[in-house]
N, C-alpha and C positions, 0 to 999 in steps of 0.2 A: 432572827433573820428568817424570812421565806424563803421556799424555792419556787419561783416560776421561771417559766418561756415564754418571752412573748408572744400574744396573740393579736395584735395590730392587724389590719388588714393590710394584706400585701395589693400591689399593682399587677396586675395582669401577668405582664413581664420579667416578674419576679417569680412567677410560679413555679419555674424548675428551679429555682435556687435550693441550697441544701436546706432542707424542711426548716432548721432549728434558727435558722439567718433571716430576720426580718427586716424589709425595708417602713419602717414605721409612718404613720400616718402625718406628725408633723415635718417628714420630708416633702409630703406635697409631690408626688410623683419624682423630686428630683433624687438624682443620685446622691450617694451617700457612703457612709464607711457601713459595712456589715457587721451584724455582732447579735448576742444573746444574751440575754439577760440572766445569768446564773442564779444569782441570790437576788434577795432587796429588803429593805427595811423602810420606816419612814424619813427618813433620811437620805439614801443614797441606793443607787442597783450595784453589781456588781457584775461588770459586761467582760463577755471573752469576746473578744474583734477579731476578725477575719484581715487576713494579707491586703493591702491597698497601697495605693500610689499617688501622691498628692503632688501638685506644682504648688511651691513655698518660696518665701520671697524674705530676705534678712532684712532688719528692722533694725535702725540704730540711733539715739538719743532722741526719743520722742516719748512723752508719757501712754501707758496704754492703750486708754482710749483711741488717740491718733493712729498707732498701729495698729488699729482693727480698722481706722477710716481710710489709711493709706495703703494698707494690705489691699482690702476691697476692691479696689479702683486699679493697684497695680495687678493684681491677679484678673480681674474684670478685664482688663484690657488683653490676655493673654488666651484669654477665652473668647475674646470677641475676636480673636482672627492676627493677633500679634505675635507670632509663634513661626517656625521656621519654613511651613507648609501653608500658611496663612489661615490656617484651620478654623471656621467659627463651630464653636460647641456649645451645651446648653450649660447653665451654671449648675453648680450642685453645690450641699450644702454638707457640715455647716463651715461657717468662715473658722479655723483654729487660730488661737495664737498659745504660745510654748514662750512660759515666762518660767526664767532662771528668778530660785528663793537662794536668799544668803544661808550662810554658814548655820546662822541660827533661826533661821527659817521667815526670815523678813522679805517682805516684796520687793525686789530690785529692780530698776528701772534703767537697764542700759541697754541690753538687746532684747530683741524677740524675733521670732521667725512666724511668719502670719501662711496658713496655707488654706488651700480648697481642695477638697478630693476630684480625681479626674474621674468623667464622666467612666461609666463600667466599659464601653466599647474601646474605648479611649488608653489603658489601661496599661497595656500591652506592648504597644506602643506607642506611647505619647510623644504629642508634638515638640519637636526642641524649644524650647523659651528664645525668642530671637531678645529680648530686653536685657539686658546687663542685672546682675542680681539678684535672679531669677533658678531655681534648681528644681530637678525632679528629686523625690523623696518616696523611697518602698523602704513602708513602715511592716514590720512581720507582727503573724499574732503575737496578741497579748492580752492580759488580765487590768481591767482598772476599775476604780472606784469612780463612780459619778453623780451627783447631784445636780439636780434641776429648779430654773426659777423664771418666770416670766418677769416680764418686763422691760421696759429703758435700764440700761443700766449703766452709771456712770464709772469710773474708776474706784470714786469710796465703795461703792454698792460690790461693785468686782470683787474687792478686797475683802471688804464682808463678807462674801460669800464663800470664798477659796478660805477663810479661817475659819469660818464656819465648819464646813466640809474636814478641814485639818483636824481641828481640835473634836470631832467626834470619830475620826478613826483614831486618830493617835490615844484617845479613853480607850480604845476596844483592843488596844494593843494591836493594831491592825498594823503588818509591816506594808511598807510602798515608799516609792521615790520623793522623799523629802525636796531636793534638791531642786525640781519641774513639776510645773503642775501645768494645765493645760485650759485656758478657757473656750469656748464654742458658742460661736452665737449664726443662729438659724437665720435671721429676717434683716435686713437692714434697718434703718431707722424711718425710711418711705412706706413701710410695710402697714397696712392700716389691724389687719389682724393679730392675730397673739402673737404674740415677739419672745421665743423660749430660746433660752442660757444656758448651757450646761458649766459643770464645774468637773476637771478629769483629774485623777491621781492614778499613774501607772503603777501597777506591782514592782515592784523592785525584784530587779537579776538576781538570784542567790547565786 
């Protein structure tokens, strides 16, 4: 395992942030979760994130896939000015969804929670959700494992890759939250350029 900090170039507007907090290049100027890249290997980095606040939307009996399409669109809509102040804001990225593994660590497909980080202005106060099933969520720091993959990716592919990711921390005896894993995807499927995926495993609370 390496140690690096990222070195992305930051935006402008990023420049008093705390030195070691990089807004990375495939955010595309838009806002995002904060974080630094502790370790990495060829495989996965190993990010500490910074405090942030997401509007998140509960998702129930619909395979994956559909919950990042309908996440999208209900958050989209929340962001375009459907909110208790009628607020239009700019999107930020990435799209998360927070998918519950069974007992024995199998992909379950009954709920998910699809969110988008609030713009950094936004933050502090964020606008009420006027939409019914709709929450604000402050996520505090924390430590997770991540891997990355471009592309379309469909639910097998998903799946793929979140075992993937599994099965080489769990060789390194790496402890973290079996039970949630988290996927992220950056671009929509309209996006004509690189379309990157993350794959998140938080440390687990001792």
């Amino acid at each position: 395992m390496g140690v690096f900090v990222s070195t992305d170039q930051l935006d402008g507007e990023e420049e008093e942030d705390i030195e070691a907090f990089r807004k990375p290049k495939y955010y595309r100027g838009r806002d995002g979760p904060k974080f630094r890249v502790m370790n990495f290997t060829r495989d996965y980095e190993y990010r500490q994130y910074e405090n942030s606040t997401w509007i998140s939307a509960r998702l129930e009996n619909m395979e994956h896939s559909k919950s990042l399409s309908k996440g999208e669109k209900i958050l989209g809509r929340y962001f375009n000015g459907r909110n208790g102040p009628e607020k239009f804001m700019e999107l930020t990225c990435p799209l998360k969804v927070r998918v519950e593994l069974g007992k024995n660590g199998e992909w379950v497909e009954s709920e998910f929670v699809a969110s988008l980080h609030l713009p950094y202005e936004n933050a502090n106060r964020p606008p009420a959700p006027s939409e019914s099933g709709l929450f604000i969520q402050d996520v505090a720091e924390h430590f997770a494992y991540v891997s990355s993959f471009e592309g379309f990716a469909n639910d097998e592919k998903w799946q793929e890759e979140v075992f993937k990711l599994k099965r080489i921390l769990d060789s390194e005896g790496i402890k973290y939250d079996k039970q949630v894993v988290f996927t992220a995807r950056y671009e929509n499927l309209l996006h004509f350029g690189k379309k990157r995926n993350e794959v998140i495993f938080v440390v687990a609370n001792n």
